[in-house]
C-alpha positions as CSV (number, residue, x, y, z in Angstrom):
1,X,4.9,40.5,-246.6
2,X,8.8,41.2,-246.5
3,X,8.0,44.4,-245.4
4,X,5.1,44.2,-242.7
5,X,8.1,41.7,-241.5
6,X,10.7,44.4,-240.9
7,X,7.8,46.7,-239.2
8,X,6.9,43.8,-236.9
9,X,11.0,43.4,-236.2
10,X,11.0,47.2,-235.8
11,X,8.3,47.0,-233.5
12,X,9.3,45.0,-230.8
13,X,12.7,47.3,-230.5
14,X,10.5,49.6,-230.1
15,X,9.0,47.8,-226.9
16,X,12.4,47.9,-225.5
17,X,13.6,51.3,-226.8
18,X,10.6,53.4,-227.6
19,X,12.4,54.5,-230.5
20,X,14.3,56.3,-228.7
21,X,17.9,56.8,-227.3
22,X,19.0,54.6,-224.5
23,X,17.4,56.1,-221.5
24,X,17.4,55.3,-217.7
25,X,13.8,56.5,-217.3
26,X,12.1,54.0,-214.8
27,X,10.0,51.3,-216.4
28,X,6.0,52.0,-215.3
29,X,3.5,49.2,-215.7
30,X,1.3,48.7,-218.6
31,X,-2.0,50.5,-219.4
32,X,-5.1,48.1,-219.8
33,X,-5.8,48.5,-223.8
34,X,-8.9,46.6,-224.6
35,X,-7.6,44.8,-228.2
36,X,-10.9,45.8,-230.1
37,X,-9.5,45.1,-233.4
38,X,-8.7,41.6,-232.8
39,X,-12.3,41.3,-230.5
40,X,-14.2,42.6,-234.4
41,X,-11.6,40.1,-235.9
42,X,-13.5,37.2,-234.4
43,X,-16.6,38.6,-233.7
44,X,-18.2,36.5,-236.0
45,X,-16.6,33.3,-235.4
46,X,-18.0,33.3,-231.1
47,X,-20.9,31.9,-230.6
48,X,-23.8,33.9,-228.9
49,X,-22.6,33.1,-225.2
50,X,-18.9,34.6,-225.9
51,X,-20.1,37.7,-228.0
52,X,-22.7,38.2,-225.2
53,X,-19.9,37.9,-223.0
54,X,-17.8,40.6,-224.6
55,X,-20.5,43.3,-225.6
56,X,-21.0,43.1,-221.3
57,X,-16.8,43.3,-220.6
58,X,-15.8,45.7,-223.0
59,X,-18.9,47.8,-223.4
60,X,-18.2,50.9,-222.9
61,X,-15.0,50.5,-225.7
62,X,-17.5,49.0,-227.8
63,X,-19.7,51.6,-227.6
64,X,-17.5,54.3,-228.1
65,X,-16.0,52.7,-231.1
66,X,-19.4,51.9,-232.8
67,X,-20.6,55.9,-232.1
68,X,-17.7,56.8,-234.8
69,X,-19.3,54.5,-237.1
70,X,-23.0,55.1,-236.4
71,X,-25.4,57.1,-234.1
72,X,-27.4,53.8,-233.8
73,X,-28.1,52.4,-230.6
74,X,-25.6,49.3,-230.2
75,X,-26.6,45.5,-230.9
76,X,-24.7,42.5,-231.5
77,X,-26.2,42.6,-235.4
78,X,-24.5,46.1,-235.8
79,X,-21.1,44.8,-234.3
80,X,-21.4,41.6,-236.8
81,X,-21.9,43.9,-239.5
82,X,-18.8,45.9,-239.0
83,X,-16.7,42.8,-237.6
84,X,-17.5,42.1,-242.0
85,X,-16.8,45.0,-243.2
86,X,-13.8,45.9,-246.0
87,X,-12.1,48.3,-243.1
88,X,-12.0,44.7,-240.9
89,X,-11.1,42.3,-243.4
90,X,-8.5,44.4,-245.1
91,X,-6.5,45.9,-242.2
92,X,-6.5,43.4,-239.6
93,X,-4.3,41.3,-241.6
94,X,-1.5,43.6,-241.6
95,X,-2.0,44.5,-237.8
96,X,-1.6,41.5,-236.6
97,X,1.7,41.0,-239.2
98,X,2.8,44.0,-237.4
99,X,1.7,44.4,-234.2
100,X,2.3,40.5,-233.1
101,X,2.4,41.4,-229.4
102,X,0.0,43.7,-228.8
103,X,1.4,43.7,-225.1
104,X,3.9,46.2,-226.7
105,X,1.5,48.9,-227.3
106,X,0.0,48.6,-223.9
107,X,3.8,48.6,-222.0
108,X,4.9,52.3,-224.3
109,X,1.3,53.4,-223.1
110,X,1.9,52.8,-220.0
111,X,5.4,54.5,-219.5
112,X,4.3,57.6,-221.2
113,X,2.0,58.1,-218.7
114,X,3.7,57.3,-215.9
115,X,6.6,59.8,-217.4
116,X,3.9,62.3,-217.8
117,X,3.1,62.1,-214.3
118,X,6.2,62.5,-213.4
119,X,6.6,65.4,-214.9
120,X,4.0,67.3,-213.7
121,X,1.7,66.8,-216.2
122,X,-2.0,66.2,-214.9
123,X,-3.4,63.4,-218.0
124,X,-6.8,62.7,-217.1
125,X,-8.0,58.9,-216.4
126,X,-9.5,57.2,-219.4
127,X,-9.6,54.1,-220.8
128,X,-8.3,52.5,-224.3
129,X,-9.1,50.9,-227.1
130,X,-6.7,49.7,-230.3
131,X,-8.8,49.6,-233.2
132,X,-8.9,49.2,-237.1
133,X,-11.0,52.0,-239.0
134,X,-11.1,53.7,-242.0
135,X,-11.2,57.6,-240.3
136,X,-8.4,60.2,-240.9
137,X,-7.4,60.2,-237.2
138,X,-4.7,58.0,-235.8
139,X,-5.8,58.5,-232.1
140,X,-9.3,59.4,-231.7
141,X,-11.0,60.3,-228.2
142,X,-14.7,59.3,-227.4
143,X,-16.1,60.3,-224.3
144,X,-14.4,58.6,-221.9
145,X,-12.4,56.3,-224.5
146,X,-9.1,56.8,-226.8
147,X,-9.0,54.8,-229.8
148,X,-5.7,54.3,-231.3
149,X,-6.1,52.9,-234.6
150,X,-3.2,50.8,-235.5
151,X,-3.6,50.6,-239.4
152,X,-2.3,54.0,-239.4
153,X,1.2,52.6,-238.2
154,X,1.6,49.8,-240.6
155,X,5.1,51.0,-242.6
156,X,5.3,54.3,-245.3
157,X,6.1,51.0,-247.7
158,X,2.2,49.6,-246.7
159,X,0.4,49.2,-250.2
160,X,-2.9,50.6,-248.5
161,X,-1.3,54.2,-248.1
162,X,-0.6,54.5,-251.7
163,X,-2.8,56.8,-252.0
164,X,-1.6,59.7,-249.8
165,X,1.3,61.9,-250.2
166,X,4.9,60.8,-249.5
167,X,5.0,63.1,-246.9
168,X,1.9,61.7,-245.2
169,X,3.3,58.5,-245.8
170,X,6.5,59.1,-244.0
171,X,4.8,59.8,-240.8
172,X,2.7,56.2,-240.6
173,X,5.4,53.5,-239.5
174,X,5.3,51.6,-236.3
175,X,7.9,54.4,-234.4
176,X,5.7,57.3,-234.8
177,X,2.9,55.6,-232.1
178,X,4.8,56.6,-229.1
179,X,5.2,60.3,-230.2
180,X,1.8,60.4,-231.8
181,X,0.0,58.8,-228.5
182,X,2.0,60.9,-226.4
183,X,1.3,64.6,-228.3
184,X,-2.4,63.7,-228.5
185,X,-2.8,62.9,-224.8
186,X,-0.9,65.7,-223.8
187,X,-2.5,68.5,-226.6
188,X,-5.8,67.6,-225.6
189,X,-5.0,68.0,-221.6
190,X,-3.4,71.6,-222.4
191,X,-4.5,72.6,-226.1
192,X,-3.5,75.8,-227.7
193,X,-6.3,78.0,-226.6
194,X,-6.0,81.9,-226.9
195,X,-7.3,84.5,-229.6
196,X,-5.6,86.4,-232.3
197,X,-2.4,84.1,-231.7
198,X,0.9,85.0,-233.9
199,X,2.8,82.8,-235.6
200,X,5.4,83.7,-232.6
201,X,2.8,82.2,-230.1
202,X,2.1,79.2,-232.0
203,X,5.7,78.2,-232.5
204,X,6.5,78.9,-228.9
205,X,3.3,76.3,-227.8
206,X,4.7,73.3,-230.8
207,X,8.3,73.5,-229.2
208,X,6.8,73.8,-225.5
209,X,4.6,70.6,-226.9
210,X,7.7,69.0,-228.2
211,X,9.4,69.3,-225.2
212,X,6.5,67.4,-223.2
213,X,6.5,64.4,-225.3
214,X,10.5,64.0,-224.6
215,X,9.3,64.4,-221.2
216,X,6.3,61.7,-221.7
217,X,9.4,59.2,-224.0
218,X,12.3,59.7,-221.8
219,X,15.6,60.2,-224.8
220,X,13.3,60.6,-227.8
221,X,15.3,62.6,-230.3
222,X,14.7,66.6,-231.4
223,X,13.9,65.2,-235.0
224,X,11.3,62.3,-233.6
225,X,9.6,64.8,-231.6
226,X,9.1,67.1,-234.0
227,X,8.1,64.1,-236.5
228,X,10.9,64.1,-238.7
229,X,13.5,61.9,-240.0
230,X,17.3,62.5,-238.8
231,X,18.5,64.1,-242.6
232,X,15.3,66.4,-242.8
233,X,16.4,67.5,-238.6
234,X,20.0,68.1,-240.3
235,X,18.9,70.3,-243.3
236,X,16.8,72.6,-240.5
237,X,19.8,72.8,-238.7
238,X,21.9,74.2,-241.6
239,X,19.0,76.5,-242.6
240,X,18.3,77.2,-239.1
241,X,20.1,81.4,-239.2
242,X,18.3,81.6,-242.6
243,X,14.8,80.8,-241.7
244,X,15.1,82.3,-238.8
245,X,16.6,86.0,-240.0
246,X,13.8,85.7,-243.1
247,X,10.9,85.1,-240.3
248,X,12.4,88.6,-238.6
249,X,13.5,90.6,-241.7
250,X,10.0,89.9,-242.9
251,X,7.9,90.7,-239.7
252,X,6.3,87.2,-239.8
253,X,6.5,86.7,-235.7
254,X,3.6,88.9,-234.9
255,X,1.6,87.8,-237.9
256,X,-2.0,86.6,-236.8
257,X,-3.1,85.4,-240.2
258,X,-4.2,81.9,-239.9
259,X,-3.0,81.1,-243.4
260,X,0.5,82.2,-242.7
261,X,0.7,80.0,-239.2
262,X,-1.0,77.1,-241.3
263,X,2.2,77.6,-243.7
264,X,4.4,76.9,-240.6
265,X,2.6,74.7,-238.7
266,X,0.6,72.4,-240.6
267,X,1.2,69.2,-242.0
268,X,2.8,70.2,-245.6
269,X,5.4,68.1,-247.8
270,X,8.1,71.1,-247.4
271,X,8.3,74.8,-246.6
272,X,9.6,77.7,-248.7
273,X,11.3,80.8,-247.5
274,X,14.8,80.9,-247.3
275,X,14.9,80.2,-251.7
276,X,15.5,76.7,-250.4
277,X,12.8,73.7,-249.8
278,X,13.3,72.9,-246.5
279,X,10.7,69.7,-244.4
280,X,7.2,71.1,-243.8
281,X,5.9,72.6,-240.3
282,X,9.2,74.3,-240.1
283,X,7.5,76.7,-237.4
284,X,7.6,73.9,-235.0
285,X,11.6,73.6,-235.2
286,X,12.2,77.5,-234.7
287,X,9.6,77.2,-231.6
288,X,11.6,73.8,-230.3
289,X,14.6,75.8,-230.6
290,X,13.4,78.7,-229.0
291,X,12.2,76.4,-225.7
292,X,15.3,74.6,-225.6
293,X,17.2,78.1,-225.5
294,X,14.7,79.6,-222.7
295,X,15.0,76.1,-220.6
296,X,19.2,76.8,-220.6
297,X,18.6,80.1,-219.2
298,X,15.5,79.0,-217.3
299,X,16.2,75.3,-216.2
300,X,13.7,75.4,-213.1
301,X,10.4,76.0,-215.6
302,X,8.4,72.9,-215.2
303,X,6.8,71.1,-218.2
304,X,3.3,72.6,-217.1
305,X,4.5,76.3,-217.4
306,X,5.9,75.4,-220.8
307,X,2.2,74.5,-222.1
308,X,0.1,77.3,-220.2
309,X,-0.4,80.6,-222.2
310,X,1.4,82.8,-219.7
311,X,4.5,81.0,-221.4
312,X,3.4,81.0,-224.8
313,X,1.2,84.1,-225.8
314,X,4.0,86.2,-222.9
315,X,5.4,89.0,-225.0
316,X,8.6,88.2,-223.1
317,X,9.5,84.8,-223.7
318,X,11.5,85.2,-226.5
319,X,13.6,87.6,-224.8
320,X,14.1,85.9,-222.0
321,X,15.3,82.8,-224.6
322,X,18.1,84.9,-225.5
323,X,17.1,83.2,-229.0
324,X,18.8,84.8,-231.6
325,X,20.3,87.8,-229.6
């Protein structure tokens, strides 16, 4: 309970901060997030007035919520069924040890799309849920809905995640919403869409993607929007003329093999090239890199142009980066 504690405490700096450097980004007003973890959390205890009450309000929440659970046409038994259920009972707990304030979640929503509008970016309308499940996905979208499931941020120390890989673990703590809310709302507006991509084009689109949640979370870091800690940015840094001169020397830009971008890109506990271990998804620092160097010689390139294939699959990008010249 000590530590669900310190991931509330860290929590509500993040309200104020976003985990993020001190930024004087203008302060946007909170998305509606219908609390559906909390409504299955006391489901059972309403009587039939109030739980007819919310399956009208929040219906179309509901239903998108239930249709990752079951194809099954939605009743009141169905949602008392899962309002029991081990993923409930178990997680709920801890979310409301951690997320106290739920208001939180709905005020960092809200600035990163009023900071994505600002920037150009077109985010459709949709509406939101916060949910407990036991699916992979942290942030799942249903039809019109996105669920963001909050038991995926409960602390790498959470006993539930025992299970999975440090390096999976690592990535589920209350600081990694804002990036994670802000990366799926934005790769799902402009997703990486062409055929026969290289590793080249790939990088290019994770940096250019990188660079949009900074521009979603006004002052988040290189290393938080890349998803790593400050000492695993630092080691990329030093390896950063080594991993890049053994991606050239070995003709690995123009590579199209999905198995080789995978080994750059993909979630992975570390990647090894250089004859050193370095963090996984190392691809996506090079391709940050490589944006932040084409932005210095090309400050006028909107956020939008970053994310649209004639920036990303362009044969002349990285020359006009001056990357590595």
């Amino acid at each position: 309970m000590k530590k669900l504690t310190a991931a509330c405490a860290t929590f509500t700096v993040l309200l104020l901060s976003q985990g993020c450097k001190k930024s004087t980004s203008a302060d946007f007003p909170p998305a509606h997030i219908v609390p559906l973890y909390s409504v299955m959390r006391d489901y059972n205890k309403m009587d039939s007035l109030e739980q007819r009450a919310v399956l009208s309000s929040d219906s179309v929440e509901i239903a998108a919520f239930m249709k990752t659970i079951s194809e099954m046409p939605i009743s009141s038994a169905q949602v008392e069924a899962w309002a029991a259920s081990p993923a409930v009972t178990v997680f709920t707990p801890a979310v409301d040890s951690v997320f106290s304030d739920t208001a939180a979640v709905s005020h960092i929503l809200g600035n990163i799309l009023g900071n994505a509008q600002a920037a150009g970016l077109d985010i459709p309308r949709r509406r939101y849920a916060s949910v407990v499940y036991g699916r992979p996905e942290s942030i799942l979208f249903v039809d019109s809905v996105v669920l963001i499931a909050l038991n995926h941020y409960l602390g790498a120390d959470y006993p539930g995640y025992s299970h999975w890989p440090v390096f999976m673990r690592a990535a589920k703590t209350p600081e990694a919403l804002a990036p994670d809310l802000a990366e799926a709302l934005i790769a799902t507006r402009y997703p990486y869409e062409i055929e026969n991509g290289t590793l080249l084009n790939r990088m290019l689109y994770e940096g250019a993607l990188a660079h949009a949640k900074q521009a979603a979370i006004p002052g988040l870091s290189d290393a938080m929007a890349l998803g790593y800690d400050e000492t695993q940015y630092r080691q990329l840094l030093e390896a950063e003329k080594a991993l890049w001169h053994t991606l050239v020397a070995n003709r690995l830009l123009f590579d199209s093999s999905e198995l080789l971008i995978d080994k750059f890109i993909a979630p992975s506990p570390q990647t090894n090239l250089t004859g050193t271990s370095l963090p996984g998804r190392a691809g996506r620092f090079i391709g940050k890199r490589i944006v932040d160097s084409y932005l210095k010689n090309h400050p006028e390139t909107t956020v939008e142009k970053l994310l649209s294939p004639s920036f990303f699959a362009s044969q002349e990008t990285l020359r006009e980066s001056g990357y590595g010249l």
